[in-house]
N, C-alpha and C positions, 0 to 999 in steps of 0.2 A: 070863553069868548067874551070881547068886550062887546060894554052895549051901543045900541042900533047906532051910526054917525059917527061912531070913534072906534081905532082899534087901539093895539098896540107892538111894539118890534123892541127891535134893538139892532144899534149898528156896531158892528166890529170894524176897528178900523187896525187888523193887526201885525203891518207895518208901515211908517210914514220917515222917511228923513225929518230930521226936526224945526228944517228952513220951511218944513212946509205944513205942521203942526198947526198954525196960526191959521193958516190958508181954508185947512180942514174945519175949524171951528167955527169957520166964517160961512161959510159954504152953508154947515150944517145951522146956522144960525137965520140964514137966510129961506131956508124951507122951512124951520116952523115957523118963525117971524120973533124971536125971542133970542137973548144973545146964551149962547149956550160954550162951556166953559170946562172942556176934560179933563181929567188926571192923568197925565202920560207917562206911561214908565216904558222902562229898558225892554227890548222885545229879544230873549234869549235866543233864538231862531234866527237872527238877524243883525248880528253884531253892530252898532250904531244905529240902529236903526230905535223907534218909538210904538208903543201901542197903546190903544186905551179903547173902551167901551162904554156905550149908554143906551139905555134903556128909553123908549119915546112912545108917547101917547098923542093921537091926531086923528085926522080922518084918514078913513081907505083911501089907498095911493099912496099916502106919503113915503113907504117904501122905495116904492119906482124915482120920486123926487130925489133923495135923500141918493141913490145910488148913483142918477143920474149927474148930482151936485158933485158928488165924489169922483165922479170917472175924469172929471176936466184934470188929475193927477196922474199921470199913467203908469208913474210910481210907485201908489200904491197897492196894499192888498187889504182886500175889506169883502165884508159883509154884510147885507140888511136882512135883518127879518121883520114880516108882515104876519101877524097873528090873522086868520081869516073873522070873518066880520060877517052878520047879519046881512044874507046874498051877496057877499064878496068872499072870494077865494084867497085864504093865506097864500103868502109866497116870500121866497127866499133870494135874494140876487148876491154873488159872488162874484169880485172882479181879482180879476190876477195879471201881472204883467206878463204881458206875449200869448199867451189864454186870451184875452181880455174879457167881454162881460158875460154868464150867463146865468140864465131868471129860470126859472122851476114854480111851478105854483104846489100848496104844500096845503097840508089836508090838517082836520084838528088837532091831531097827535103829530104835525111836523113830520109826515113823512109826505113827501116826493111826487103828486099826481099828476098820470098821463094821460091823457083823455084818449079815448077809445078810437079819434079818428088819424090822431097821432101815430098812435101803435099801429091801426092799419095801413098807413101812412109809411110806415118806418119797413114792417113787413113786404109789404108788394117792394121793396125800394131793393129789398136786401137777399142777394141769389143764395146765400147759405144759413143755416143756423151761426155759423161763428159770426158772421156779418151782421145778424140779425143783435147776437150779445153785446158786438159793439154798437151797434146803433143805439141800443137798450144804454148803454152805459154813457152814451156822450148825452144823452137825453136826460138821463139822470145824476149829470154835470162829478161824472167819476174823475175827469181830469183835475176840476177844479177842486173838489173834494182832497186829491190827492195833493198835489200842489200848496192846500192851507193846510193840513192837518197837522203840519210840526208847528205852524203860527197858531194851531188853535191850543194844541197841549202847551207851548209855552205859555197861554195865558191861563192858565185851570189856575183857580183861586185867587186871579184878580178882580178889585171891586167894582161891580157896574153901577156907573152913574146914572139916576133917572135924566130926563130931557122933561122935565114940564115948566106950566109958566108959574112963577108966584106973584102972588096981588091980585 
């Protein structure tokens, strides 16, 4: 865990048309407050299309900022991660086109928490056990998961760029 006032994430941004590349780094330039500057390559998954990654250090929230920054593209497909933080809960947000956005709050080891009133919630909602797996599953953004997971193996062993300020 980072310390108490700062966490840290990383956003995947991993597919953008390249007219809009520019757009993304401005965006994301605009929520730390620092001009931030990616390495874009070829997104295999995606024929024309672009991806690239960076790694950010900020205060809690900056995730939610940072996804929010990004959705003004409806183009894209991306991802933020929030490391949880000293009384703040990590969390994860994924936007997809036609999906569009969904957030999960995410536990030290990065997996997926549901809070207990949620689950009760999801239960009384749901007249069968299969109803109940799907509920289980949109909650635990299985669509969205499924939807990026050819964008995320096409990136295994691209280099993430840090996001900090220098000077």
């Amino acid at each position: 865990m980072s310390t108490r006032g700062s966490t840290r994430g990383v956003v995947y941004v991993h597919s953008s048309p390249s007219a809009v590349c520019p757009h993304v780094e401005w965006a994301l330039s605009g929520v730390v407050g620092y001009r931030v500057n990616l390495r874009w390559t070829e997104q295999p998954a995606a024929p024309g299309q672009l991806r690239a990654e960076c790694a950010w250090e900020a205060a809690p929230g900056t995730g939610a900022k940072l996804a929010a920054a990004l959705k003004a593209w409806p183009m894209l497909r991306f991802e933020v991660t929030e490391e949880p933080s000293r009384g703040v809960d990590g969390e994860r947000l994924c936007y997809v086109p036609g999906l569009g956005l969904w957030h999960g709050r995410t536990s030290a080891n990065g997996d997926t928490v549901v809070g207990e009133d949620q689950l009760r919630s999801l239960v009384a909602a749901s007249g069968s056990s299969e109803a109940v797996a799907h509920k289980v599953d949109e909650v635990l953004g299985g669509a969205w998961d499924e939807a990026l997971e050819p964008f995320r193996y096409a990136g295994d062993g691209a280099p993430v760029a840090w996001l900090h300020r220098v000077g």
